[in-house]
MIVOVO-734065 format. One record per residue (C-alpha): x, y, z; residue in one letter; residue number from 1. Coordinates in nm, 2 decimals, decimal comma. Each point is the difference from the previous one (the first is absolute). Example, Ala and Ser with C-alpha at 12.3 -4.5 7.8 and 13.67 -1.06 7.14 Angstrom:
MIVOVO-734065
1,23 -0,45 0,78 A 1
0,14 0,34 -0,07 S 2
END
This chain:
MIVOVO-734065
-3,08 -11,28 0,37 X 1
0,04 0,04 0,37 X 2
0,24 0,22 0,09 X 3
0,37 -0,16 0,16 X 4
0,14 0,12 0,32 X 5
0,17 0,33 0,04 X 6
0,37 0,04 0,12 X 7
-0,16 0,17 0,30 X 8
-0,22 -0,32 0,09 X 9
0,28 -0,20 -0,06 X 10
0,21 0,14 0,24 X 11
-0,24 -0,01 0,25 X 12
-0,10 -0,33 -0,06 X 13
0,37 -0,04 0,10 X 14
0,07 0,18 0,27 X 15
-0,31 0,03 0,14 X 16
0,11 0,19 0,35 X 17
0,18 0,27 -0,21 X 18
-0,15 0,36 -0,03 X 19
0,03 0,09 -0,37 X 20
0,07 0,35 -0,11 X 21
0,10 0,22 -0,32 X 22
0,28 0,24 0,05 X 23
-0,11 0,38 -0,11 X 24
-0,31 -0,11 -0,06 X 25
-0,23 0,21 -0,04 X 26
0,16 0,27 -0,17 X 27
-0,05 0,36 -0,09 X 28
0,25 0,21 -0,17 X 29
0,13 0,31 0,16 X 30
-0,04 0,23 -0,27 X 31
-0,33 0,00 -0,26 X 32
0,15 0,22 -0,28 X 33
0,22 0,20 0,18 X 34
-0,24 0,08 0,24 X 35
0,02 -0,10 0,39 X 36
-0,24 -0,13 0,22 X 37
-0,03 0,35 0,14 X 38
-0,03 0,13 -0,33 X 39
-0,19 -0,19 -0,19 X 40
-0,39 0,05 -0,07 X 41
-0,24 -0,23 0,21 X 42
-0,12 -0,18 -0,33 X 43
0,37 -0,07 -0,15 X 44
0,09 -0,17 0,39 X 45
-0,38 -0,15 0,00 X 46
0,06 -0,19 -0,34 X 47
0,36 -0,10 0,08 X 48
-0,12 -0,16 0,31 X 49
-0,29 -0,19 -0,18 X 50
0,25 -0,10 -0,25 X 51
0,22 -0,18 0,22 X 52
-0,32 -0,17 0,18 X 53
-0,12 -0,19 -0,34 X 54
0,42 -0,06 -0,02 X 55
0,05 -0,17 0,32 X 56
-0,34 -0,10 0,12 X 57
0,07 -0,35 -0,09 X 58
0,34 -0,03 0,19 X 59
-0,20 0,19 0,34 X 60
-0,25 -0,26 0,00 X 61
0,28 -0,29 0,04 X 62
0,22 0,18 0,26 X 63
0,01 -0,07 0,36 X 64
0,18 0,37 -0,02 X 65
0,08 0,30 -0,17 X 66
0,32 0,15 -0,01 X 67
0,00 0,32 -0,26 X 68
0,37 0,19 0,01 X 69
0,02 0,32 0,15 X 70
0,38 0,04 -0,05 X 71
0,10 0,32 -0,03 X 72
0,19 0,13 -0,32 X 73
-0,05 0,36 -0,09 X 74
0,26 0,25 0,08 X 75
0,13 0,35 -0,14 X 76
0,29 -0,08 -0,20 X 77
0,10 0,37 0,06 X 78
0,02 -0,05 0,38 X 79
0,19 -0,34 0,00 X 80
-0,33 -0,23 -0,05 X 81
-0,11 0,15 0,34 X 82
-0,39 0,05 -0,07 X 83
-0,15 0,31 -0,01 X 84
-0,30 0,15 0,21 X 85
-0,28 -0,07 -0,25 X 86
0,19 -0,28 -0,14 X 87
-0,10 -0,15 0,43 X 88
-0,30 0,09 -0,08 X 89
-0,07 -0,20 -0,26 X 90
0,17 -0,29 0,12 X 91
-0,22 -0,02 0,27 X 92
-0,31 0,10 -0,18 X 93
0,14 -0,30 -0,26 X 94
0,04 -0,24 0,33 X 95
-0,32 0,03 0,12 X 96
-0,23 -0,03 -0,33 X 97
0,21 -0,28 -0,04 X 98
-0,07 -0,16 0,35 X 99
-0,40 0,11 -0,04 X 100
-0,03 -0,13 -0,30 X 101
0,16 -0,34 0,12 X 102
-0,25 -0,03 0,31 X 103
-0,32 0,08 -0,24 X 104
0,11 -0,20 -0,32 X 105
0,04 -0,32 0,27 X 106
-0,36 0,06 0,17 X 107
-0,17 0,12 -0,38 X 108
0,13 -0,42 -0,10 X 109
-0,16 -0,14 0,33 X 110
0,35 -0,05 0,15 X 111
0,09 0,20 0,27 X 112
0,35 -0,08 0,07 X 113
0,30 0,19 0,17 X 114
0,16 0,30 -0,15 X 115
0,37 -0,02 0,07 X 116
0,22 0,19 -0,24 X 117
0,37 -0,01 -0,09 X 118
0,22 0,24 0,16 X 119
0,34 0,11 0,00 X 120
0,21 0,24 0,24 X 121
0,22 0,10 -0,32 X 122
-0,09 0,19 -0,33 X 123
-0,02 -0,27 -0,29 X 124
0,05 0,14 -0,38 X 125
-0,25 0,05 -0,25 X 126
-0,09 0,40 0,05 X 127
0,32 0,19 0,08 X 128
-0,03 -0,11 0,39 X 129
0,35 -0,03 0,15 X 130
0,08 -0,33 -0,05 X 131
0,03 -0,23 0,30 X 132
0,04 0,28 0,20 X 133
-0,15 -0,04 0,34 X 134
-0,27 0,21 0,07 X 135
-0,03 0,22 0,28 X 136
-0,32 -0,08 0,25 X 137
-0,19 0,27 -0,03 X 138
-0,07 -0,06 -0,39 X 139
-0,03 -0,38 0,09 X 140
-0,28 0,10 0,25 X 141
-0,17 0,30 -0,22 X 142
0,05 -0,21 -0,35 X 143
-0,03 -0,36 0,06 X 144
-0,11 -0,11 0,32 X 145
-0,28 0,30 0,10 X 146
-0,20 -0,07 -0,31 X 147
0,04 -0,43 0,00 X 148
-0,20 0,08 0,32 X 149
-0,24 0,27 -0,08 X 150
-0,13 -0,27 -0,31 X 151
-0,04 -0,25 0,23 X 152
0,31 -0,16 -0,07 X 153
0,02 -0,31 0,25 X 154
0,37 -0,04 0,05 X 155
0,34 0,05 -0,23 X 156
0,28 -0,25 -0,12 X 157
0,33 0,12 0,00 X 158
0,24 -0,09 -0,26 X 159
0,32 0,20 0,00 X 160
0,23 -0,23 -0,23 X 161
0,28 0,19 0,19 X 162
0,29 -0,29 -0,03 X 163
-0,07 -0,05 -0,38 X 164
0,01 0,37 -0,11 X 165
0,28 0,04 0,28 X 166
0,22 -0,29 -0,24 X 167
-0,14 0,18 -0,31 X 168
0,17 0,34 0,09 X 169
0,29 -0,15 0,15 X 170
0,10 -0,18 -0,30 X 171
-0,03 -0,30 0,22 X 172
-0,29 -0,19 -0,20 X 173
0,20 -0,01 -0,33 X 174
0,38 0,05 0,09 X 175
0,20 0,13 -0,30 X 176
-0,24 0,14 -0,19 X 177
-0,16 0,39 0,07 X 178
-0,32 0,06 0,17 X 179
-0,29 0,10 -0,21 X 180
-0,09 0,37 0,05 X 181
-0,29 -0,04 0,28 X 182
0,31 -0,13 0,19 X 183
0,21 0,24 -0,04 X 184
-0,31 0,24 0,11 X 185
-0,05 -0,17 0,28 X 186
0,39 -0,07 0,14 X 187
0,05 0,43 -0,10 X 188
-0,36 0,09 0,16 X 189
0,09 -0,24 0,33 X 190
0,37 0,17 0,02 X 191
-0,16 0,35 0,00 X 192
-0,28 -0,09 0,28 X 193
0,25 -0,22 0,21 X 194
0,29 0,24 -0,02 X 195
0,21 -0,29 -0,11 X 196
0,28 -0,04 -0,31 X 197
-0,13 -0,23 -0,27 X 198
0,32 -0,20 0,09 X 199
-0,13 -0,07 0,32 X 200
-0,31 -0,07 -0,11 X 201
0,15 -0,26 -0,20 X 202
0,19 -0,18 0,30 X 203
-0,11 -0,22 0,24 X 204
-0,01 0,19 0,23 X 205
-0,19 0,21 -0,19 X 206
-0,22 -0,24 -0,17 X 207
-0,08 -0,14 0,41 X 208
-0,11 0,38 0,06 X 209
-0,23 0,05 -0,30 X 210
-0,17 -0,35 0,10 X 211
-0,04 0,14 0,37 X 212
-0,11 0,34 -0,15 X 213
-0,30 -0,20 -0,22 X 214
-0,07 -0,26 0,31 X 215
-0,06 0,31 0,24 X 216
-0,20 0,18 -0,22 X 217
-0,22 -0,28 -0,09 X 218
-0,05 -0,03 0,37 X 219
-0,05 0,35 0,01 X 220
-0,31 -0,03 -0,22 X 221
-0,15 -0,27 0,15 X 222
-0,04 0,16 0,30 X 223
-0,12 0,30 -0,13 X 224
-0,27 -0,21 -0,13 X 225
-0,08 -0,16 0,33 X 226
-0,02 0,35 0,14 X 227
-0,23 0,11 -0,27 X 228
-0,21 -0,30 -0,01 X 229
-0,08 0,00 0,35 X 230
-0,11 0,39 -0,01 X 231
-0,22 -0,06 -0,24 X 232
-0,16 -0,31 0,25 X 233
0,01 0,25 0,25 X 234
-0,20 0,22 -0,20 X 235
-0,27 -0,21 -0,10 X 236
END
């Protein structure tokens, strides 16, 4: 029997002008039993890569761009969720295979589309990061936005979710009932980097400063990019 539309032709066939994308796809995963993407052997990353290829070949073919996740989440819990030296390292070794392997996987399907990853200026959870705490540039540049480019990473999209975690911690999105634990991370990890009580924090006053604080820094990154971006012009 022939074969019905897909909910990706459908969409199309109703909004035709619309670019269509899958978020964090493709993936790889940041560890491969236990090991890094520093650490690793060549065969282990090899086969994880071809792996997610025969995974998400038939979702690359359909998109009019890919945007894998380059978020980052690992930290040492024994320094605050700040991440270590080699724990850099492999975030940007991680970043970059990621970004690679986005640009090839879209050409090896016959469709050669952008490569713009999802980025944020703060840590999200999932590794021992320090949650939604902002991250200072120089890790931005050596961790995240250095290797998007080095891949051949054509551009980044920003998401910050800064007013949602902001009501999270603040007790603000649920009033009368306690934040979960990643929110009370983030409101004690935001208090010790801004040098303000939790109190305040939790007043308006405070609230309008943390949204200022997440607003700036998302500027802060975009520019950095733009910087970046046109060295790397420069230099070809």
């Amino acid at each position: 029997m022939p074969r019905g539309p897909t909910g990706n032709e459908k969409m199309r066939a109703l909004f035709p002008d619309i670019k269509w994308a899958y978020y964090g796809v493709p993936r790889l995963e940041f560890y491969m039993d236990g090991k890094t993407w520093v650490t690793a052997a060549d065969e282990v990353k090899r086969q994880t890569i071809e792996a997610q290829f025969a995974r998400y070949a038939p979702i690359i073919a359909k998109s009019d761009w890919l945007c894998p996740s380059v978020y980052m989440v690992v930290g040492d819990r024994g320094d605050g969720g700040r991440p270590s030296p080699d724990q850099r390292k492999a975030t940007r070794a991680w970043t970059e295979a990621l970004v690679r392997a986005s640009v090839d996987f879209g050409g090896r399907v016959g469709n050669r589309v952008p490569v713009i990853p999802f980025v944020s200026p703060a840590y999200q959870p999932g590794g021992g990061a320090r949650i939604r705490g902002l991250i200072p540039a120089p890790i931005i540049e050596e961790c995240t936005l250095r290797p998007i480019l080095d891949a051949g990473g054509d551009g980044i999209c920003l998401w910050t979710a800064g007013a949602y975690f902001i009501a999270q911690a603040t007790g603000a999105l649920q009033p009368g009932k306690d934040p979960d634990p990643e929110a009370i991370a983030a409101l004690k990890n935001w208090s010790e980097d801004f040098r303000e009580s939790q109190a305040f924090l939790r007043s308006p006053d405070g609230v309008a400063s943390l949204r200022n604080r997440f607003s700036e820094a998302t500027a802060a990154m975009a520019e950095q990019f733009a910087k970046a971006w046109g060295i790397r012009r420069t230099a070809a």
